[in-house]
MOPAC internal coordinates of N, CA, C and O (Angstrom, degrees):
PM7 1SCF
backbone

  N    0.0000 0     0.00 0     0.00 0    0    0    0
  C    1.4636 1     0.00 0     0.00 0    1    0    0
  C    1.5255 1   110.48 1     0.00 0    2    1    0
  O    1.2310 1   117.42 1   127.87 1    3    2    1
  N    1.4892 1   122.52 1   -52.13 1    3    2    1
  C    1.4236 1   134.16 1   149.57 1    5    3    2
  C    1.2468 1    94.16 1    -7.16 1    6    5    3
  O    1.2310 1   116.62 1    96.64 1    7    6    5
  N    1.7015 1   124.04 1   -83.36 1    7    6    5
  C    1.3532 1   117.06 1  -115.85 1    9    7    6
  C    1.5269 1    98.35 1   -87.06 1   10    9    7
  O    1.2310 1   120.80 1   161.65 1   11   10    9
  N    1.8739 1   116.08 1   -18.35 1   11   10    9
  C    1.5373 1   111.48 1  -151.37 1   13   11   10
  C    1.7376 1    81.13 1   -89.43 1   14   13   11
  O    1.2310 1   105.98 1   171.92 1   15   14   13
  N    1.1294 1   143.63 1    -8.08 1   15   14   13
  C    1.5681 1   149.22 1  -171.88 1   17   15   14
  C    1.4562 1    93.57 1   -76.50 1   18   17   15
  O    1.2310 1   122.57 1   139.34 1   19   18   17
  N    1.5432 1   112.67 1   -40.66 1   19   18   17
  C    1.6479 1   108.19 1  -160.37 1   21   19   18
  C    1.3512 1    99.17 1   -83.39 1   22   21   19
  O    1.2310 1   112.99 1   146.47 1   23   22   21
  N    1.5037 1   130.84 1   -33.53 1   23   22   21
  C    1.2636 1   149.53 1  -162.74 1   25   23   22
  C    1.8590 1    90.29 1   -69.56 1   26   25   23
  O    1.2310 1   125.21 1   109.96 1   27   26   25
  N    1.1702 1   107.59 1   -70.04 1   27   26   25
  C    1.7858 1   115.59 1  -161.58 1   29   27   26
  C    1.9156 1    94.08 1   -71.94 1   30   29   27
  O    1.2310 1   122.07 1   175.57 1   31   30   29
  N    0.8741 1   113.64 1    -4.43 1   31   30   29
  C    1.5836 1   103.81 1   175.15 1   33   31   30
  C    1.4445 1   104.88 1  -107.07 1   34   33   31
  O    1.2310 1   115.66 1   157.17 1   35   34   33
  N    1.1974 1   125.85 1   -22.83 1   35   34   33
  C    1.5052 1   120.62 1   160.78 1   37   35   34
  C    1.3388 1   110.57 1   -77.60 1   38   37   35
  O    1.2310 1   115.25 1   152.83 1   39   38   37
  N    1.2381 1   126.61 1   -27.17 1   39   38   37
  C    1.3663 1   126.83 1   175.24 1   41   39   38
  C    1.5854 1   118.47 1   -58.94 1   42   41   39
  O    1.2310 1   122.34 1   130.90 1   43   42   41
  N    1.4873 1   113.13 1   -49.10 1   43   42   41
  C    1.2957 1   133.21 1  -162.80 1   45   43   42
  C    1.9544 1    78.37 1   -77.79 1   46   45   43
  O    1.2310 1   125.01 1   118.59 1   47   46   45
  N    0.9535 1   107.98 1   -61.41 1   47   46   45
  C    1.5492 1    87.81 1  -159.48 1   49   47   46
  C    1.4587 1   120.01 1   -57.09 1   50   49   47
  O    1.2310 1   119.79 1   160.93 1   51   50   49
  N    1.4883 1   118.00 1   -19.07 1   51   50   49
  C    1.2917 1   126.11 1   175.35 1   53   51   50
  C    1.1402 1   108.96 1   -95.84 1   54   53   51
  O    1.2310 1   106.80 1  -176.52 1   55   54   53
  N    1.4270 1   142.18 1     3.48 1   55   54   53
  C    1.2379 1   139.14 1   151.74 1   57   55   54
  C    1.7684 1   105.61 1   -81.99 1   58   57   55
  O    1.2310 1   111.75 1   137.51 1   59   58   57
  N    1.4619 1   133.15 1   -42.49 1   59   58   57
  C    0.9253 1   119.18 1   171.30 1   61   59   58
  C    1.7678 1   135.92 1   -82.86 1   62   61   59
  O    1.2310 1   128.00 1   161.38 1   63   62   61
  N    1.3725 1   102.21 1   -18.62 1   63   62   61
  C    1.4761 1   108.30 1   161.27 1   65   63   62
  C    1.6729 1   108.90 1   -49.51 1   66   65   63
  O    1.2310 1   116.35 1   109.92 1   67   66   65
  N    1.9322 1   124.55 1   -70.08 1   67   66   65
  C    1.2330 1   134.93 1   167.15 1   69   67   66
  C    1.7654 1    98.74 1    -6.88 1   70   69   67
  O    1.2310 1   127.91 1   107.49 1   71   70   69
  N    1.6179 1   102.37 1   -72.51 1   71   70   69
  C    1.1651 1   120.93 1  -162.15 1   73   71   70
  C    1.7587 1   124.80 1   -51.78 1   74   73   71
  O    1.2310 1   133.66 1   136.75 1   75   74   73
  N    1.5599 1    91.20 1   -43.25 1   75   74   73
  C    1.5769 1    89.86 1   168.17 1   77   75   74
  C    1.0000 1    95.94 1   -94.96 1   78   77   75
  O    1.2310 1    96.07 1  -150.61 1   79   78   77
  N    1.5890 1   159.75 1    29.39 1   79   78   77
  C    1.5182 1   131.39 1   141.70 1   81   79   78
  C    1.5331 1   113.40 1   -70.12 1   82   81   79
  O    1.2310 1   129.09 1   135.49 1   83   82   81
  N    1.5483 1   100.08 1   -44.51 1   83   82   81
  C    1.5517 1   100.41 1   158.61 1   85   83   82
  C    1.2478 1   152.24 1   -71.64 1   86   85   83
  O    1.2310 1   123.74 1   178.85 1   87   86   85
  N    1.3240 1   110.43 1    -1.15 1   87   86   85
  C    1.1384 1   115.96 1   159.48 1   89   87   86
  C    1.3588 1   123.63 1   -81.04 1   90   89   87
  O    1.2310 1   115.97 1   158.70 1   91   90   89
  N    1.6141 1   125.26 1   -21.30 1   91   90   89
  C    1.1048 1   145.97 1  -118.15 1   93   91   90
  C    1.5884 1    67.50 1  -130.18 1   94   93   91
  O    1.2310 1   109.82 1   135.37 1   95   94   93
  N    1.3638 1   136.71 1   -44.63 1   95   94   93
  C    1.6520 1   136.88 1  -148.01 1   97   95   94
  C    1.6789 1    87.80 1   -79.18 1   98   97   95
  O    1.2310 1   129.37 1   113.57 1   99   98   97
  N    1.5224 1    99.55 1   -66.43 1   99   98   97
  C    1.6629 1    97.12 1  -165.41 1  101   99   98
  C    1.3430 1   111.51 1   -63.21 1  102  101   99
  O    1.2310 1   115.27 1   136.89 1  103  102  101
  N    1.6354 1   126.59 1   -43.11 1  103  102  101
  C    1.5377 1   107.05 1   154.58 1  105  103  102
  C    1.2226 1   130.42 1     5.13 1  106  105  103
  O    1.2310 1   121.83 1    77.23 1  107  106  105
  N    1.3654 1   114.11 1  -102.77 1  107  106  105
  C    1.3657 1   135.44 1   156.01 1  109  107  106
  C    1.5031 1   102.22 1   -22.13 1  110  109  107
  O    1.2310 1   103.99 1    85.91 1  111  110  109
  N    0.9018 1   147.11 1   -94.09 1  111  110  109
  C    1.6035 1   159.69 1   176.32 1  113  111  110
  C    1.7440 1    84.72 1    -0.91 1  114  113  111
  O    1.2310 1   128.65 1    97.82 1  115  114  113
  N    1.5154 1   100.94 1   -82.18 1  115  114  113
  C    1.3430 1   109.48 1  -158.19 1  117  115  114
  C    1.3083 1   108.63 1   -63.32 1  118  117  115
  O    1.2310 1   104.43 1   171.96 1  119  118  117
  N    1.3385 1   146.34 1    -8.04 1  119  118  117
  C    1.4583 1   142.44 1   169.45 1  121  119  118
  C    1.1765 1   106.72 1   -89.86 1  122  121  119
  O    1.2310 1   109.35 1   134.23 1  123  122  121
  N    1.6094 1   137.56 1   -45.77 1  123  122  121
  C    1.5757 1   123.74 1   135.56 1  125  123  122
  C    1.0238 1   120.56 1    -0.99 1  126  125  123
  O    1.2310 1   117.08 1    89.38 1  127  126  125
  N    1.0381 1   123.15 1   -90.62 1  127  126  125
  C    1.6323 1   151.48 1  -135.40 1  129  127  126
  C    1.8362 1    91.03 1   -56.74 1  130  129  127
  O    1.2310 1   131.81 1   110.99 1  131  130  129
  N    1.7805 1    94.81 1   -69.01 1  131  130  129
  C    1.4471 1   135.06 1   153.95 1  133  131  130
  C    1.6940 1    86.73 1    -1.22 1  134  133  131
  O    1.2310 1   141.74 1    75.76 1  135  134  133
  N    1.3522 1    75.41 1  -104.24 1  135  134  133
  C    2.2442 1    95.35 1  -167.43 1  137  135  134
  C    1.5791 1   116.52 1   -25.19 1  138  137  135
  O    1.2310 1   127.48 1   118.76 1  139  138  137
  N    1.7383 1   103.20 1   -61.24 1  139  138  137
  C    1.6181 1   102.64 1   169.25 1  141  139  138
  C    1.5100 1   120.23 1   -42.34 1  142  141  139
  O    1.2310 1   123.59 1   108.24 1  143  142  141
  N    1.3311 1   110.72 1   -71.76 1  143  142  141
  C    1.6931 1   105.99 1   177.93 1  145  143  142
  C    1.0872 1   120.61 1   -58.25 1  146  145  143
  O    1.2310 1   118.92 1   166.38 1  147  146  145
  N    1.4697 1   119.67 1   -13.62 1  147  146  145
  C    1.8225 1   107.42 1   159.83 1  149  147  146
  C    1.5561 1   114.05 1   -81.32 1  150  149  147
  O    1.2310 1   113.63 1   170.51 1  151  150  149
  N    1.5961 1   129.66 1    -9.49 1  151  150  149
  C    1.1789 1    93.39 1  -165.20 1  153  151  150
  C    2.1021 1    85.57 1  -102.89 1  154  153  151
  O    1.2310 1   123.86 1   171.11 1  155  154  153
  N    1.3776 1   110.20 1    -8.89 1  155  154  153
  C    1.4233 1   114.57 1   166.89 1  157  155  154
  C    1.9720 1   105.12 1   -46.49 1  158  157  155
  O    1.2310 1   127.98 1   117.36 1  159  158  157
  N    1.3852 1   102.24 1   -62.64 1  159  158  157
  C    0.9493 1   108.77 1  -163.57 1  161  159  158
  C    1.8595 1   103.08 1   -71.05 1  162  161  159
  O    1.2310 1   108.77 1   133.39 1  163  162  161
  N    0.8792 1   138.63 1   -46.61 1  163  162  161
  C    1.4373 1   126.15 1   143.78 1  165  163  162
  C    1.2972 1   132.35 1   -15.30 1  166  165  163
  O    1.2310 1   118.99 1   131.71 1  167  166  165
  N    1.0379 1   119.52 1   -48.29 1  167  166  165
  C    1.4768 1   122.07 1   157.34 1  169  167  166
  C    0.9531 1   137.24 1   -68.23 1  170  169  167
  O    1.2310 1   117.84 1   156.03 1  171  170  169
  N    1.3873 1   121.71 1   -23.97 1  171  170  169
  C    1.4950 1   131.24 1  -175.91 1  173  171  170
  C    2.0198 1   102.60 1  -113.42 1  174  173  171
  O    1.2310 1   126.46 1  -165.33 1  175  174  173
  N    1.3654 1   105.19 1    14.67 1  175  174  173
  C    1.2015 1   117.83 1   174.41 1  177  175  174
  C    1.4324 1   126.47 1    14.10 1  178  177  175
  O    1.2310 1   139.10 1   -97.76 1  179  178  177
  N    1.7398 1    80.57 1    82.24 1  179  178  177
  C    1.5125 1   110.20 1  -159.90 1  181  179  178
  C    2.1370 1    97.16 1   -92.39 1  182  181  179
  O    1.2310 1   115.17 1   -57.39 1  183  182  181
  N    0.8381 1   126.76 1   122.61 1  183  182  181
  C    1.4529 1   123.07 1  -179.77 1  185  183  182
  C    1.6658 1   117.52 1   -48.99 1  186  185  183
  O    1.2310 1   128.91 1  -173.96 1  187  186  185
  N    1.3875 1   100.44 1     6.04 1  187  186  185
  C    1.9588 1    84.09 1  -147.15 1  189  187  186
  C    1.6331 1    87.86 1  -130.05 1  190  189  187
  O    1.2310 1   125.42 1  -169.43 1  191  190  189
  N    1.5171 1   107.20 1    10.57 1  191  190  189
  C    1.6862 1   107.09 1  -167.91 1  193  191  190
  C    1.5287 1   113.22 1   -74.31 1  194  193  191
  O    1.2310 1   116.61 1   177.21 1  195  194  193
  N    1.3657 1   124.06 1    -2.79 1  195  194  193
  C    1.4507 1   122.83 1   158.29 1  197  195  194
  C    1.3099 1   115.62 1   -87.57 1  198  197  195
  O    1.2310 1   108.94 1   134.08 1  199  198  197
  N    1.3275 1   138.32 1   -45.92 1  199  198  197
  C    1.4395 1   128.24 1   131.69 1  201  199  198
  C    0.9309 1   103.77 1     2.67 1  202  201  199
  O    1.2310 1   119.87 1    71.59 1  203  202  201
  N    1.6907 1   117.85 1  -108.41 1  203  202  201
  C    1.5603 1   136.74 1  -155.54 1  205  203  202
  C    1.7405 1   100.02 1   -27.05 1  206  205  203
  O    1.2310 1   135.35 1   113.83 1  207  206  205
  N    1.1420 1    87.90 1   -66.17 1  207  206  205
  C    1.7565 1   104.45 1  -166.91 1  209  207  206
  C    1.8174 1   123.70 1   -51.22 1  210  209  207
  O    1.2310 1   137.86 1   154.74 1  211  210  209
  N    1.0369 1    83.00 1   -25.26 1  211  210  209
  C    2.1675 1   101.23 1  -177.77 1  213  211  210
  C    1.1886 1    84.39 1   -78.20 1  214  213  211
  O    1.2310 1   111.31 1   121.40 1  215  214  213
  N    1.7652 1   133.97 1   -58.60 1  215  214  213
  C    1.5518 1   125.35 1  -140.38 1  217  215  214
  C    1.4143 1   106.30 1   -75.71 1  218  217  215
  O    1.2310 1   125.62 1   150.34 1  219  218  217
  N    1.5012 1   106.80 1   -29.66 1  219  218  217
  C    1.6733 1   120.84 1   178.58 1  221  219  218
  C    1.6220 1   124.73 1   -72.81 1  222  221  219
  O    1.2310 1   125.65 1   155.94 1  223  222  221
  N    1.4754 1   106.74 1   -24.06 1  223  222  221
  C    1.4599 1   109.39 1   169.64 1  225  223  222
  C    1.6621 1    96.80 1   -98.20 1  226  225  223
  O    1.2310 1   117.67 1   172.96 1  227  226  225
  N    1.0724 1   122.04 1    -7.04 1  227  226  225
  C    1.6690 1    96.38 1  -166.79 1  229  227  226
  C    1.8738 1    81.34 1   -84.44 1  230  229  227
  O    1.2310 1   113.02 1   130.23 1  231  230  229
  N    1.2277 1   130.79 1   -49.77 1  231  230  229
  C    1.3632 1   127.48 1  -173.21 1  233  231  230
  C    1.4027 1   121.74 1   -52.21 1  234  233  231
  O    1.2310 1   121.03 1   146.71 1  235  234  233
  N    1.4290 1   115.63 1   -33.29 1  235  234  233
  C    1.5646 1   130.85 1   174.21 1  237  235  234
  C    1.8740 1   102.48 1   -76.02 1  238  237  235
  O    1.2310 1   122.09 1   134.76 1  239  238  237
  N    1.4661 1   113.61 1   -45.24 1  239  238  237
  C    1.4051 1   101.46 1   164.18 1  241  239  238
  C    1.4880 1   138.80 1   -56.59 1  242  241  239
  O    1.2310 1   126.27 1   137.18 1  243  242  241
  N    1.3239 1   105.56 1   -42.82 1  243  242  241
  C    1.3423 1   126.29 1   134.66 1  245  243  242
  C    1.7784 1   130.03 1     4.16 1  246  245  243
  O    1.2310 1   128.23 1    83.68 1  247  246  245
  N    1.3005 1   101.75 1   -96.32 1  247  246  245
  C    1.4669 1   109.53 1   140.97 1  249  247  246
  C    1.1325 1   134.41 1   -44.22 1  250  249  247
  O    1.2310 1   112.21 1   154.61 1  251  250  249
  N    1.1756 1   132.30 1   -25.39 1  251  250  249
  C    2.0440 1   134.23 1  -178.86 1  253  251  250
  C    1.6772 1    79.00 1  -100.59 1  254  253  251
  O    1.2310 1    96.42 1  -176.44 1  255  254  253
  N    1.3006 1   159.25 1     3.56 1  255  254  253
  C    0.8852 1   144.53 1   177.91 1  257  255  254
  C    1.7645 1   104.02 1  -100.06 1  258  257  255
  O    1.2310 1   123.89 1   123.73 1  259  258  257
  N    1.4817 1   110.15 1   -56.27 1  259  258  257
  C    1.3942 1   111.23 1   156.11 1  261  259  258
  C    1.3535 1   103.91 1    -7.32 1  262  261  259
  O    1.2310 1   131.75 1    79.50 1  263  262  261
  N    1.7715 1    94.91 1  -100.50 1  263  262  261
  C    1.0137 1   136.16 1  -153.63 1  265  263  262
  C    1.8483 1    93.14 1   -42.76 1  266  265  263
  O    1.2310 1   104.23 1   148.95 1  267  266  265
  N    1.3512 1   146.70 1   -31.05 1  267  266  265
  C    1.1074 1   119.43 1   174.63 1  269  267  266
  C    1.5239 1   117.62 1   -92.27 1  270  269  267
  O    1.2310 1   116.35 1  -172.74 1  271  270  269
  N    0.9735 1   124.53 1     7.26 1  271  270  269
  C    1.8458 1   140.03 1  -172.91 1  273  271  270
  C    1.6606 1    84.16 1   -96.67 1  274  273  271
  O    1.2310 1   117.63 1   119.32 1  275  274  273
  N    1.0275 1   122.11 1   -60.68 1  275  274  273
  C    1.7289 1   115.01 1  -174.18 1  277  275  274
  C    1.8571 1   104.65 1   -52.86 1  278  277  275
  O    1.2310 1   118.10 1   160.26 1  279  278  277
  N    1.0379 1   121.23 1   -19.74 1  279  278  277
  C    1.0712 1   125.28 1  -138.64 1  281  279  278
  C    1.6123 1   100.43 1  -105.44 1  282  281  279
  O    1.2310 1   130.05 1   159.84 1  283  282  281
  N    1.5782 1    98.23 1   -20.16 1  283  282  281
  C    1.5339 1   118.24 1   174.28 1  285  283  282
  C    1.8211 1    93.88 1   -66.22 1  286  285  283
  O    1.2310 1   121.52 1   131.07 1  287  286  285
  N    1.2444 1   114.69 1   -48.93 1  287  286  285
  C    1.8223 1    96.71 1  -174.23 1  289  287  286
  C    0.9634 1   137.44 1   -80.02 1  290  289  287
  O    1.2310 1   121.75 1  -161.99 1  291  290  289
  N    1.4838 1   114.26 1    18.01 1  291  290  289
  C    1.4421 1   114.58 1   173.71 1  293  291  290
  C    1.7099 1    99.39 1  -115.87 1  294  293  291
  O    1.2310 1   120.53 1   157.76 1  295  294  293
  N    1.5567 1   116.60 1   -22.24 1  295  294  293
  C    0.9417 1   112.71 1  -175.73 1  297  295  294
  C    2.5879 1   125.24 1   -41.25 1  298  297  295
  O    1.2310 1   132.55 1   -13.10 1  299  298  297
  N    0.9012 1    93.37 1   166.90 1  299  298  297
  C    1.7560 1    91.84 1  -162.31 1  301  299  298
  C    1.4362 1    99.17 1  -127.75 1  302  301  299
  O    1.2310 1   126.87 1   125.90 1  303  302  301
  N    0.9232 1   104.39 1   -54.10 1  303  302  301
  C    2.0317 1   115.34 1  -157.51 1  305  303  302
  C    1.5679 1    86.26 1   -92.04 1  306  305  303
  O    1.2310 1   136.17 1   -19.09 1  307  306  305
  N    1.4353 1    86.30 1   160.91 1  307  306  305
  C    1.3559 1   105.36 1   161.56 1  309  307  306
  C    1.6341 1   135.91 1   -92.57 1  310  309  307
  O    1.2310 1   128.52 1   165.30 1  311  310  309
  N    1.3328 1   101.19 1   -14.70 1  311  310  309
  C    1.9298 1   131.95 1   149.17 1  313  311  310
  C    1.2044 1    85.45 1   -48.26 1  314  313  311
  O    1.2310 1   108.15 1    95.23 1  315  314  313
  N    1.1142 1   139.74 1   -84.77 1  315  314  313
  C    1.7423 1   135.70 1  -135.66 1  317  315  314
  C    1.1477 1   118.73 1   -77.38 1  318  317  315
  O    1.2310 1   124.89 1   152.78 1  319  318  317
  N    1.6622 1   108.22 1   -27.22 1  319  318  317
  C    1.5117 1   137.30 1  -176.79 1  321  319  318
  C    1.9507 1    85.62 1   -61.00 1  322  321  319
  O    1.2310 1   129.70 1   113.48 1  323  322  321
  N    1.4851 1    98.91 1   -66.52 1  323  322  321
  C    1.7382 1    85.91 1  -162.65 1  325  323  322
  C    1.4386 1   116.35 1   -76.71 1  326  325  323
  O    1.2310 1   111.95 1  -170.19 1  327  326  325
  N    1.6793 1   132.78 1     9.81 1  327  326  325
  C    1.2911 1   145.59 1  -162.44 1  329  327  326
  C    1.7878 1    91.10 1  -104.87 1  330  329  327
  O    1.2310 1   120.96 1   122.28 1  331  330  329
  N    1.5822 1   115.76 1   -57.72 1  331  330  329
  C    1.5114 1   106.77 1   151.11 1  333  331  330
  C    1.2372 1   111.76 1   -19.94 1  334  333  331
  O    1.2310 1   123.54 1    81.58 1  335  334  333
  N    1.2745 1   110.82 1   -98.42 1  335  334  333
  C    1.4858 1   133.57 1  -147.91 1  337  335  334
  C    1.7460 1   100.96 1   -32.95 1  338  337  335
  O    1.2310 1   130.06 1   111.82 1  339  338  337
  N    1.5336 1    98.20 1   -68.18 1  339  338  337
  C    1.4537 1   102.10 1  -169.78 1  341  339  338
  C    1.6534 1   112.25 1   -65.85 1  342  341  339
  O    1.2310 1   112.87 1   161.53 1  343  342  341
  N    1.3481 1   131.07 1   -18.47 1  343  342  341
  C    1.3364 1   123.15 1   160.95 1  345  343  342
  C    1.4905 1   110.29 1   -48.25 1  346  345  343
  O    1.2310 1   123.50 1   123.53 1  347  346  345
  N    1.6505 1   110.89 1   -56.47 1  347  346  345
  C    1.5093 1   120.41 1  -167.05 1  349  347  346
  C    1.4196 1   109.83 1   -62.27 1  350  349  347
  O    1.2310 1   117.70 1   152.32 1  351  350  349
  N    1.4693 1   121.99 1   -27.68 1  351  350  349
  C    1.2206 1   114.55 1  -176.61 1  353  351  350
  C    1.5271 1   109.96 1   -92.28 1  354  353  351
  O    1.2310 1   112.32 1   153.89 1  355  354  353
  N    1.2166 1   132.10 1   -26.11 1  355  354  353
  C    1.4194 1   127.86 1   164.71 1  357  355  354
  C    1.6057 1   113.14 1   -54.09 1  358  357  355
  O    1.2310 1   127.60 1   130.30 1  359  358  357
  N    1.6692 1   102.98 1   -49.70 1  359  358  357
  C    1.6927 1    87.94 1   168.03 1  361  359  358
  C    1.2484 1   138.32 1   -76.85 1  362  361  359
  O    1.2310 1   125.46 1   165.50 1  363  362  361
  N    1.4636 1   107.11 1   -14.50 1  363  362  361
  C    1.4255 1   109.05 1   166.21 1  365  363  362
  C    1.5758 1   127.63 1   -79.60 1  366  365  363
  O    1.2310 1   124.56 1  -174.13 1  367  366  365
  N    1.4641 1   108.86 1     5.87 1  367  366  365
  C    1.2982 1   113.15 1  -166.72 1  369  367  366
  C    1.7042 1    78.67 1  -112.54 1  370  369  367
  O    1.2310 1   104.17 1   148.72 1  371  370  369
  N    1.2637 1   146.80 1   -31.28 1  371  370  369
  C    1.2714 1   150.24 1  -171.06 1  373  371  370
  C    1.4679 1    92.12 1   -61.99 1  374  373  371
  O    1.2310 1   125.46 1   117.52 1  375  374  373
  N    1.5534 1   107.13 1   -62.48 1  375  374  373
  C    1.6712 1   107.53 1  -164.13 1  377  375  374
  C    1.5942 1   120.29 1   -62.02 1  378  377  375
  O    1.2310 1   122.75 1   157.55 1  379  378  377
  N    1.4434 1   112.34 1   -22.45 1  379  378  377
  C    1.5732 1   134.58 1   177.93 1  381  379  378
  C    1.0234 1    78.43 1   -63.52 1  382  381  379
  O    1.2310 1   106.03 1    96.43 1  383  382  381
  N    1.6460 1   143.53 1   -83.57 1  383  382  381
  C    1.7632 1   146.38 1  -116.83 1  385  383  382
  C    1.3611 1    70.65 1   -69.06 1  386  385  383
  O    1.2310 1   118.85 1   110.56 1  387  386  385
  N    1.7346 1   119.79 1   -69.44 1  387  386  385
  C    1.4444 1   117.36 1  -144.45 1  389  387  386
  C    1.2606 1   118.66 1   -52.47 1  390  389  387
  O    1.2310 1   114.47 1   127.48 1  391  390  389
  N    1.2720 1   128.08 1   -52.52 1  391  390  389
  C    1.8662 1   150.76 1  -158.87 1  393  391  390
  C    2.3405 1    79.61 1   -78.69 1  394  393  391
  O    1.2310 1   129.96 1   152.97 1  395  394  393
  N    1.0559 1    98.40 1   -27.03 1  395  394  393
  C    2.0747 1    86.41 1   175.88 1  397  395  394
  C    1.6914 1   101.35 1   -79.28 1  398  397  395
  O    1.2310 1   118.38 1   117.37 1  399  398  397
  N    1.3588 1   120.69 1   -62.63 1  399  398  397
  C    1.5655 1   121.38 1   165.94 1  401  399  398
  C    1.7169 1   117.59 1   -16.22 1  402  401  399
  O    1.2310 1   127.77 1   118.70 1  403  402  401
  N    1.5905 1   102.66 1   -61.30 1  403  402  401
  C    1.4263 1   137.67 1  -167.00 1  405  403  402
  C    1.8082 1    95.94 1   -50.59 1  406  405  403
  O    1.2310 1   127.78 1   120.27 1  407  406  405
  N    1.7057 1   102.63 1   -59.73 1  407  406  405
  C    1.2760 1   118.26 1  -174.38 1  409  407  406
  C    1.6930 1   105.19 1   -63.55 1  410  409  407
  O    1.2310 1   120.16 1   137.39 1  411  410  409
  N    1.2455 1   117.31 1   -42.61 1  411  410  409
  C    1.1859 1   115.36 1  -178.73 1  413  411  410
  C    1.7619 1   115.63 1   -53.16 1  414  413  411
  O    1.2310 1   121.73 1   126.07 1  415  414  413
  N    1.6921 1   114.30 1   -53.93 1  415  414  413
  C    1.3629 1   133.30 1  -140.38 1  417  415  414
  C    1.9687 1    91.24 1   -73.11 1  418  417  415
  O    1.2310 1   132.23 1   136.69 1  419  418  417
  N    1.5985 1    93.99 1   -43.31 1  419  418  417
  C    1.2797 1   105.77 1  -176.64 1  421  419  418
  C    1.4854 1   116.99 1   -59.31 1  422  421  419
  O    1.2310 1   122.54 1   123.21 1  423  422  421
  N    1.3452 1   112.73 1   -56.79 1  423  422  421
  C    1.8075 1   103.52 1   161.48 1  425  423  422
  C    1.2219 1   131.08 1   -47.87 1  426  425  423
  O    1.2310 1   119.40 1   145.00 1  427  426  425
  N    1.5027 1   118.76 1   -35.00 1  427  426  425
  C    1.4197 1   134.20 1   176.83 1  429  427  426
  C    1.6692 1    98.56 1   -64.84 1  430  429  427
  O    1.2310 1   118.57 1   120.91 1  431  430  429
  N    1.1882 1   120.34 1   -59.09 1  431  430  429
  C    1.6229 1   111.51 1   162.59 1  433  431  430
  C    1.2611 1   122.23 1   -25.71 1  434  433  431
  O    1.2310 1   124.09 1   105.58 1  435  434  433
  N    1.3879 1   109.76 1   -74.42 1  435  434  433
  C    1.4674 1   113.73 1  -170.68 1  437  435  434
  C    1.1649 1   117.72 1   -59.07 1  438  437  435
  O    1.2310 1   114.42 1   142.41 1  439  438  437
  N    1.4328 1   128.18 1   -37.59 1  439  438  437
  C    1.4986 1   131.98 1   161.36 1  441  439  438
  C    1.9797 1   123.98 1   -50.81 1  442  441  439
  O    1.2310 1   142.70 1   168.75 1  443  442  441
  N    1.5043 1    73.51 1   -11.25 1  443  442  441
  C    1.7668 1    79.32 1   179.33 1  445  443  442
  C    1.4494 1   104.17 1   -94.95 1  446  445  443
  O    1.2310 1   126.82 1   141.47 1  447  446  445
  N    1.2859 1   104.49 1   -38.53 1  447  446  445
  C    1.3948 1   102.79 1  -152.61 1  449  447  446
  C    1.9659 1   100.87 1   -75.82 1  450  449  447
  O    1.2310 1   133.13 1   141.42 1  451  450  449
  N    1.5407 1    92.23 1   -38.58 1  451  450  449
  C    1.9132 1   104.72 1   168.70 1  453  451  450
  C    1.7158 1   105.12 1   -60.36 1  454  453  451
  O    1.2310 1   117.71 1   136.23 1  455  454  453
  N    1.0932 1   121.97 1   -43.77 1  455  454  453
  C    1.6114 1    99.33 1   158.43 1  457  455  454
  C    1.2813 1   131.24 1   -65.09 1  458  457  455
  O    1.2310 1   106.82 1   147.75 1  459  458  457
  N    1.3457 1   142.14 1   -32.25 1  459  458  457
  C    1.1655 1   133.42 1   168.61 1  461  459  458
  C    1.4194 1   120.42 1   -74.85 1  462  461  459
  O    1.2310 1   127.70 1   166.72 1  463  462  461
  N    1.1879 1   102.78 1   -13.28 1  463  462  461
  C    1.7372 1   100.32 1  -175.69 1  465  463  462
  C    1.9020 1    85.87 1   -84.11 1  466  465  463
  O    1.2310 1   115.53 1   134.26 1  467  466  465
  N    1.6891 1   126.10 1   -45.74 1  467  466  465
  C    1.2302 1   100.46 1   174.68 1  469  467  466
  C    1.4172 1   135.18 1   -71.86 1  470  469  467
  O    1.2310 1   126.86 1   174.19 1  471  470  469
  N    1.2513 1   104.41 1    -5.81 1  471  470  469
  C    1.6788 1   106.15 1   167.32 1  473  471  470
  C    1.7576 1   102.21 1   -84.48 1  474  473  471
  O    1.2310 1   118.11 1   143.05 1  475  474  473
  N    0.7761 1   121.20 1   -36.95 1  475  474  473
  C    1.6322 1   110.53 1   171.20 1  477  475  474
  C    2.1155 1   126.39 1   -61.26 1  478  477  475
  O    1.2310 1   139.30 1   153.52 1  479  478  477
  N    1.2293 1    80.17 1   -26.48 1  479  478  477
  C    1.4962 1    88.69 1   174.28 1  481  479  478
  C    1.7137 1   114.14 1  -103.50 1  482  481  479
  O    1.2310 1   119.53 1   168.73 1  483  482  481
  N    1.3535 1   118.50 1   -11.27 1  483  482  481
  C    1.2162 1   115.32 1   149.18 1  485  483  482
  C    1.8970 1   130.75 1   -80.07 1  486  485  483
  O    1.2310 1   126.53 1  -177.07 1  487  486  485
  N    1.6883 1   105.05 1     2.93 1  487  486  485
  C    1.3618 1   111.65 1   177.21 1  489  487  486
  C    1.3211 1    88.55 1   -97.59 1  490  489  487
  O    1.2310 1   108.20 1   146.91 1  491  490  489
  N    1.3230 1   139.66 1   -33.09 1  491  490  489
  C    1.4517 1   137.93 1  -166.57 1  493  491  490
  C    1.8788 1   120.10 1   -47.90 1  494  493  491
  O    1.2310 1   120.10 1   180.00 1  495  494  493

């Protein structure tokens, strides 16, 4: 009974290590990805490139956020227990700022876009 406990707890942890490497991979990927098409869109001075750019790190944070909640079940010590915690809460306080930005950029849109539609219907 011992041994199949030691077996499925090495298992679980090597199924979830895998797991947060990958989460941890596309992360990165997606804040890449993120960065390039913002500085594309920077150049071609697109109005909406803080938009673009918030929605792409909040999703890549996202994932590095996963990836440290998985990371709570293999954890052992109680050092690591609070090295978790406070990772998870720095990024979750990142993704709050961001998804508030997000909320912001998007109203600022619509306020743009409701002004130009009334300057277009006042040329009419």
């Amino acid at each position: 009974m011992k041994m199949m406990y030691v077996i499925l707890e090495e298992l679980l942890r090597y199924v979830v290590d895998i797991t947060i490497l990958l989460f941890e991979i596309v992360g990165v990927f997606v804040i890449i990805i993120s960065g390039v098409k913002g500085i594309i869109d920077y150049i071609k001075h697109n109005p909406s490139i803080r938009l673009n750019l918030a929605t792409g790190m909040a999703l890549g944070l996202e994932f590095k956020l996963g990836s440290e909640i998985l990371r709570t079940v293999v954890v052992r010590d109680l050092s690591e227990i609070a090295t978790v915690a406070a990772i998870i809460a720095l990024r979750a306080a990142l993704t709050f700022l961001i998804h508030w930005e997000i909320k912001v950029e998007k109203e600022d849109d619509e306020k743009r876009e409701e002004l130009e539609l009334h300057k277009l219907e006042k040329t009419k």
